[in-house]
N, C-alpha and C positions, 0 to 999 in steps of 0.2 A: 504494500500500500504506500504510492509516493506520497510525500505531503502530510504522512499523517505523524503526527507530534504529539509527544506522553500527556497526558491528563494533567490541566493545569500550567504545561506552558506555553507561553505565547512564540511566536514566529517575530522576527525583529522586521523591522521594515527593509524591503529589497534584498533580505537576505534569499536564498534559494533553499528551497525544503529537503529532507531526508531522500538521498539518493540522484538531488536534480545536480545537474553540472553546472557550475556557476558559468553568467552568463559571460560569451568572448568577451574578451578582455579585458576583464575582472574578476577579479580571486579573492577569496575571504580569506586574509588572514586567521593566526590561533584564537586572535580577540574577538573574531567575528566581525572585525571592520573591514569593511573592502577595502582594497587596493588594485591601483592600477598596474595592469602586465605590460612590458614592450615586449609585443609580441611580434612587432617589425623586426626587435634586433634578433630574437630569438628564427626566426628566417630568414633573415640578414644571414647570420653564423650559419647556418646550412645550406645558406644557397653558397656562402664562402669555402665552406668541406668540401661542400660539390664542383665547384670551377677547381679546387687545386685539383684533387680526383682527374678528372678529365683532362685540364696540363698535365699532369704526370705520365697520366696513359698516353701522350699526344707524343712526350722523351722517349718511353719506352718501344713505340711503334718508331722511332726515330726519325721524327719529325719537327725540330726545334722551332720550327715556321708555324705548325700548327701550336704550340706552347707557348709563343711570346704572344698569340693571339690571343692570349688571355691577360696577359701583361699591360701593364700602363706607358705609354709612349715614354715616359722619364721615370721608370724601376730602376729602383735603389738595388744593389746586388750586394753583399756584402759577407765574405767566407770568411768567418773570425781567424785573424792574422794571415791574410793576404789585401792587396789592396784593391777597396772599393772600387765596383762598376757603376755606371750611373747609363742609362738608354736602351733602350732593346737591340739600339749595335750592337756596341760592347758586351751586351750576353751573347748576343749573335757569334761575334767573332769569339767569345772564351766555349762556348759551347764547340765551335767547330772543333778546337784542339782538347776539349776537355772530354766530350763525348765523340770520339772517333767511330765507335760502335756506341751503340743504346746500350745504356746501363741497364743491369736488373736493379731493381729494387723491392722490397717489402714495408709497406706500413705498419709499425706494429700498434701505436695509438692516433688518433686524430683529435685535437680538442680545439673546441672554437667558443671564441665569445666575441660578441661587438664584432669587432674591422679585423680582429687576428684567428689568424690557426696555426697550431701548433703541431709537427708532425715530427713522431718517433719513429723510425725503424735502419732499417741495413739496406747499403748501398752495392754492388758491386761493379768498381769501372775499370776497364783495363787503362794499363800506367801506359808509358811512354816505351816501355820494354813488350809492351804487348802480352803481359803477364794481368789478368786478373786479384783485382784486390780488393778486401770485403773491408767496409768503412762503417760505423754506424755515425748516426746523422742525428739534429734537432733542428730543424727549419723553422723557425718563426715569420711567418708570412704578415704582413699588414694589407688590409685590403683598402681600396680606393674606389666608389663606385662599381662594384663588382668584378674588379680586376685586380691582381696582382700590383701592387705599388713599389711592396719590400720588402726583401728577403735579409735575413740573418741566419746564418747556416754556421751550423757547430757542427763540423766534421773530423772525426777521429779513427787512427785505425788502430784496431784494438790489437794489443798483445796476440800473438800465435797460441 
């Protein structure tokens, strides 16, 4: 029985009854006061998972043209302790020599909030020797209008 409430108490004004979903975009708090959701940013941050997703997939089909189309005409690049790119050239031209083949990689987390996402996992790029080398990684992405703005990349190659 929706709606229906113990003997004796009252229903507060606008709140929603036993079992109703409160109404979009408004959530009761523990006080039973509503509050308001940004529920833009909360599909903001997944529409943001989803474009890296889809760049990433664009690298690993080895296709860096399809990747920077997701990027912002002035992407910030930035591999901690190497020195900053700044334009979708400059990734252009570092990709050519940096992914000579398509990397594999694995995501192992994706977390998003607001304009950023955060992605854990293991890279593997072949070096300059044409040897294969497994790296893991922490990209911090900022978004701009649903594009790629800025990367911060923590890349490490771990112990054998």
């Amino acid at each position: 029985m929706r709606g229906v409430l113990p003997q004796g108490a009252r229903r507060r004004q606008g709140l929603p009854g036993r079992g109703e979903a409160p109404p979009r975009g408004r959530a009761a708090g523990q006080d039973g006061h509503r509050r308001e959701v940004t529920l833009a940013k909360v599909s903001a941050s997944d529409g943001n998972k989803a474009t890296l997703q889809q760049a990433n997939a664009e690298i690993v089909r080895g296709n860096p043209e399809g990747f920077l189309s997701f990027c912002t005409e002035d992407i910030e690049w930035t591999a901690v302790g190497e020195l900053p790119l700044r334009g979708k050239e400059a990734v252009r031209q570092w990709m050519k020599t940096a992914y000579r083949e398509p990397p594999e990689f694995t995501v192992t987390q994706l977390v998003a909030e607001g304009d950023f996402v955060v992605a854990l996992g293991e890279i593997m790029v072949k070096g300059e020797d044409g040897r294969a080398a497994r790296h893991a990684y922490c990209d911090v992405w900022r978004f701009r209008d649903g594009r790629m703005a800025q990367l911060s990349a923590f890349v490490v190659r771990p112990a054998a």
